[in-house]
C-alpha positions in Angstrom: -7.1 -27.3 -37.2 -4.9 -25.6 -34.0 -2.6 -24.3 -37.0 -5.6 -22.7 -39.1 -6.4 -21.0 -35.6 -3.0 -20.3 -34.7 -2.7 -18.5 -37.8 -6.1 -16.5 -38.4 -5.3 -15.1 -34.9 -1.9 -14.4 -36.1 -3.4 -12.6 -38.7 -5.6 -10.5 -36.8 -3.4 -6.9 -36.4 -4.2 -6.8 -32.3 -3.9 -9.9 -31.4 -0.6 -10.3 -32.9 0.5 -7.5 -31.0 -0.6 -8.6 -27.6 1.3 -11.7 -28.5 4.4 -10.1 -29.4 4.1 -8.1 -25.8 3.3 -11.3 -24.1 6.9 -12.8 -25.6 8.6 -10.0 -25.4 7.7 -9.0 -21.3 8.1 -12.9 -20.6 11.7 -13.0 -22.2 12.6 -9.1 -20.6 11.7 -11.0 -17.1 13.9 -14.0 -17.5 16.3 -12.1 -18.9 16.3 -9.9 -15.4 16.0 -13.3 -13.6 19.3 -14.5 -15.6 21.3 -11.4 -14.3 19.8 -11.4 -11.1 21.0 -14.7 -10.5 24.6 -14.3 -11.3 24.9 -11.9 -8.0 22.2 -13.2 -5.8 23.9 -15.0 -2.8 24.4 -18.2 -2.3 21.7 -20.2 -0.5 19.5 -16.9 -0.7 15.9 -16.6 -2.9 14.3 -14.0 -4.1 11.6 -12.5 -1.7 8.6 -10.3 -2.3 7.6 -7.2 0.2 5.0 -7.4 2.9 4.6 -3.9 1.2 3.6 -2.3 -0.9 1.3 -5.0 -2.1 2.4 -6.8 -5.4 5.7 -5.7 -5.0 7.7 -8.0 -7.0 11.0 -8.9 -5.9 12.9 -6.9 -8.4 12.2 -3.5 -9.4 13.6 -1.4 -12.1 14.3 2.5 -11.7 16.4 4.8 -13.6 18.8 6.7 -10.3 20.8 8.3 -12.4 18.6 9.3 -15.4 21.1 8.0 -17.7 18.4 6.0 -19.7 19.4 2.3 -18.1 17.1 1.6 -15.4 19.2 0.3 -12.4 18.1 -3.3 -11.0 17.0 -3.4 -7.4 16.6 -6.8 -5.9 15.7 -8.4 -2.4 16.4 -11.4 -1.0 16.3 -13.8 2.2 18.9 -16.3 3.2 17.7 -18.2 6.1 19.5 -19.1 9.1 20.9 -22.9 9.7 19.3 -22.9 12.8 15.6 -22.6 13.3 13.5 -20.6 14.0 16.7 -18.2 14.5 15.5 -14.8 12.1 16.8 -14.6 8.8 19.0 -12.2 7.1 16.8 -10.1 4.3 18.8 -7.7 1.6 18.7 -5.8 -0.9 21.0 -5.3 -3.8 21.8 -3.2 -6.7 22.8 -3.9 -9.9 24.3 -1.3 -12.2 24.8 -1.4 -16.3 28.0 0.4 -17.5 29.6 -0.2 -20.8 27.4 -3.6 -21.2 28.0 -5.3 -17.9 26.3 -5.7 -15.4 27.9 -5.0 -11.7 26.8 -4.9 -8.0 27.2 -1.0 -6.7 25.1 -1.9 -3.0 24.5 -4.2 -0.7 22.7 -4.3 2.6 21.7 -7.2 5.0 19.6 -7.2 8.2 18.4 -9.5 10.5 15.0 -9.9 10.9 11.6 -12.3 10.6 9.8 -10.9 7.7 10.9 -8.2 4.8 7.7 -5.6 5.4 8.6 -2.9 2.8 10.8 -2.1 -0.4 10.0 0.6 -2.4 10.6 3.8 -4.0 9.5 6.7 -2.9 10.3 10.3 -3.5 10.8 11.2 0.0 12.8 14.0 -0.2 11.0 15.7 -3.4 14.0 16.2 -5.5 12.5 14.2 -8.4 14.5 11.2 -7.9 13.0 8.6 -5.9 14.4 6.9 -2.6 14.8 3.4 -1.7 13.2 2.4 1.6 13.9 -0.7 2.9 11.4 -2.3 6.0 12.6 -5.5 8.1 10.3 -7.0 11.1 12.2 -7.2 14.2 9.4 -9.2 16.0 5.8 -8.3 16.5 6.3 -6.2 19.7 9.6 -4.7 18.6 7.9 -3.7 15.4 10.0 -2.8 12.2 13.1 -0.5 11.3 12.7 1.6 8.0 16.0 2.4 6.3 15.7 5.3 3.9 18.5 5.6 1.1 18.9 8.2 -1.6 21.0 7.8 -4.7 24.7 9.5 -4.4 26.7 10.0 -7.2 27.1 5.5 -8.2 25.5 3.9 -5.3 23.3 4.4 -1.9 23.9 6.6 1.1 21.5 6.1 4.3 19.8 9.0 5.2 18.0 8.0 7.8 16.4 5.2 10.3 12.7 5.0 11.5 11.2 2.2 14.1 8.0 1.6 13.4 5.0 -1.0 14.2 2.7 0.1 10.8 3.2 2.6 7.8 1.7 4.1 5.0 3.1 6.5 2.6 1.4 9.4 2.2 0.9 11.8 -1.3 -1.2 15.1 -1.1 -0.9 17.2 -3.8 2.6 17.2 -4.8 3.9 16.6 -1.2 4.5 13.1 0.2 4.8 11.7 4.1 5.4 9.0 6.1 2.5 8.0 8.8 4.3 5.9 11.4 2.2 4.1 13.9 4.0 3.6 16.9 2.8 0.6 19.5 1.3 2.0 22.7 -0.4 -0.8 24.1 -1.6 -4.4 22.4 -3.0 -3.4 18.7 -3.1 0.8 20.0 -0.9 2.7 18.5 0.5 6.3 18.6 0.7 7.8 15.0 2.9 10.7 13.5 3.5 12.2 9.5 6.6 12.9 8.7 7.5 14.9 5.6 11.4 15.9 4.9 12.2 19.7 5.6 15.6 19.3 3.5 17.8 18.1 6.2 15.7 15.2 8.0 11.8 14.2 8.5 9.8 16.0 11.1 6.1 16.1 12.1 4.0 17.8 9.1 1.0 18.9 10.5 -0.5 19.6 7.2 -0.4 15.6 6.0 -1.5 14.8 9.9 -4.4 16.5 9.4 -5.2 14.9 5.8 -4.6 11.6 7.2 -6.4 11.6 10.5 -9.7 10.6 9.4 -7.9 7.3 9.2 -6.4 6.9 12.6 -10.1 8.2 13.8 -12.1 5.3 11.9 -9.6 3.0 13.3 -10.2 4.3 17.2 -14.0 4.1 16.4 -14.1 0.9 15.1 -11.9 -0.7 18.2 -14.1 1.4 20.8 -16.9 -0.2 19.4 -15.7 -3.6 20.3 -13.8 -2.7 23.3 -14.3 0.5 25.6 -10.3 0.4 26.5 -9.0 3.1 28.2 -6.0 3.1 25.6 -7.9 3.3 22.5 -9.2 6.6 23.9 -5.5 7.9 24.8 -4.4 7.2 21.7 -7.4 8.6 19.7 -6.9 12.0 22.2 -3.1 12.1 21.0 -4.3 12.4 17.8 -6.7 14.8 17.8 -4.4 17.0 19.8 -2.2 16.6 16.9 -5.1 17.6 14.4 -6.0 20.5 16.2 -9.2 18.9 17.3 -9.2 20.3 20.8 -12.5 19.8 22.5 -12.7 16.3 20.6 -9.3 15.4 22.6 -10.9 17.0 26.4 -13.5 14.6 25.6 -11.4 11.4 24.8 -9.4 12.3 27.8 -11.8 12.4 30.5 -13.5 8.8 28.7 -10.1 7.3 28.8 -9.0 8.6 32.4 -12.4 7.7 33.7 -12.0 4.2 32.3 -8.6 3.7 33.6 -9.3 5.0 37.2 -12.2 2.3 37.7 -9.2 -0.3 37.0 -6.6 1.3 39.7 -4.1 2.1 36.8 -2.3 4.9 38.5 0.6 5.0 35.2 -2.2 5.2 33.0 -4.1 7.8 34.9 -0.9 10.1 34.5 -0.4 9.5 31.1 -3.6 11.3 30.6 -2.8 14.1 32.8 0.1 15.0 31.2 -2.2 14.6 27.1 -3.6 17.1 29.3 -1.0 19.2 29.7 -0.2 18.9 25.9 -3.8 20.1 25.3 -3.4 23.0 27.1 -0.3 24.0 25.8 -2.0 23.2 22.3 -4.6 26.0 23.3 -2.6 28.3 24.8 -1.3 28.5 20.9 -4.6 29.3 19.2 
């Protein structure tokens, strides 16, 4: 009976071909898992991303538009000693001429692997690599960024960072960076490359500030903290919301000057000064 319903659903023209994808995709992964394994290092496994979600831990991408996709692979070799941080890389596995060989390496020390993915960063049309590893919840993360050079990777550069997003307007992409200020506040830029390195696009800040603004509201709402306002004025400065900012400022300076904090207090007076020299430009 199984074979007459093996073979009716054999017969039917769709089903056969979701089969033969089905086979085909599950013997293209262990296939990739086979060559994977060959360089993968000893006493290492293969590790998925914190980000982007359902990142697997290899991912294929054509650098060199030469019609092989490259094989990009991360990986985590614990340390002997616990809980001492592990070491998380990343490797990349080149065809040439049938065979398989390792053109880059990298290895960093760390307690989780946040991000690996590729992104066009610098808008050329051939994506970057970036690579995320946790330092520690209070040290945040550092965010390697490598572009494809000639047969393997080249650093371009190196961002610390507590939370990111990856930003794509149009045909333009950032970084948002969200920078630890205090407990779970955080100061936020957008960084978008000008051709040489990333600087502070006002354009993307703008797209992406009704985000950092919902977030502000929604932790005001559960606690009236004097540094949920400074950051929210920081960004509002930074979007060019002025008299929203004048606002925040004189909640957040109020707030800290019934506590006594004299720092805080002149952290807002010089957002103030920033404001100012914000409207001074209009």
């Amino acid at each position: 009976m199984k074979k007459i319903i093996l073979f009716t659903l054999l017969s039917l023209p769709f089903v056969n071909f979701c089969l033969i994808s089905v086979y085909a995709n599950e013997n293209e992964n262990n296939d990739l898992i086979k060559i994977v394994q060959a360089f993968k290092p000893l006493n290492s496994v293969l590790i998925s991303p914190e980000k982007p979600f359902s990142t697997y831990p290899i991912q294929l991408y054509d650098f060199n538009k030469d019609g092989q996709k490259e094989i990009i692979f991360t990986f985590e070799i614990k340390a002997i000693e616990q809980p001492s941080p592990s070491q998380y890389g990343t490797m990349v596995l080149k065809k040439d001429n049938g065979i398989w060989r390792k053109v880059w390496e990298t290895k960093v020390k760390g307690v989780a692997l946040n991000f690996s993915g590729l992104v066009d960063i610098t808008g050329d049309g051939t994506k970057e690599y970036l690579f995320g590893v946790t330092n520690g919840a209070a040290i945040g993360s550092e965010l390697g960024i490598f572009k494809w050079a000639g047969e393997s990777f080249e650093k371009i550069t190196n961002i610390p960072y507590h939370k990111m997003d990856i930003i794509h307007v149009d045909q333009k992409v950032g970084i948002a960076i969200w920078q630890m200020y205090i407990g779970d506040s955080y100061l936020v830029n957008v960084l978008n490359w000008n051709g040489e390195k990333l600087v502070n696009d006002e354009a993307l800040f703008n797209h992406y500030y009704p985000k950092i603004e919902t977030f502000y509201q929604n932790k005001i709402t559960k606690m009236d903290a004097w540094f949920y306002w400074y950051c929210l004025a920081d960004a509002q400065i930074k979007a060019n919301k002025l008299e929203d900012a004048s606002t925040s400022i004189q909640k957040g300076i109020s707030l800290a000057k019934k506590l006594s904090m004299s720092e805080a207090v002149q952290d807002f007076i010089n957002l103030t000064e920033c404001l100012k020299a914000k409207e001074n430009k209009q």
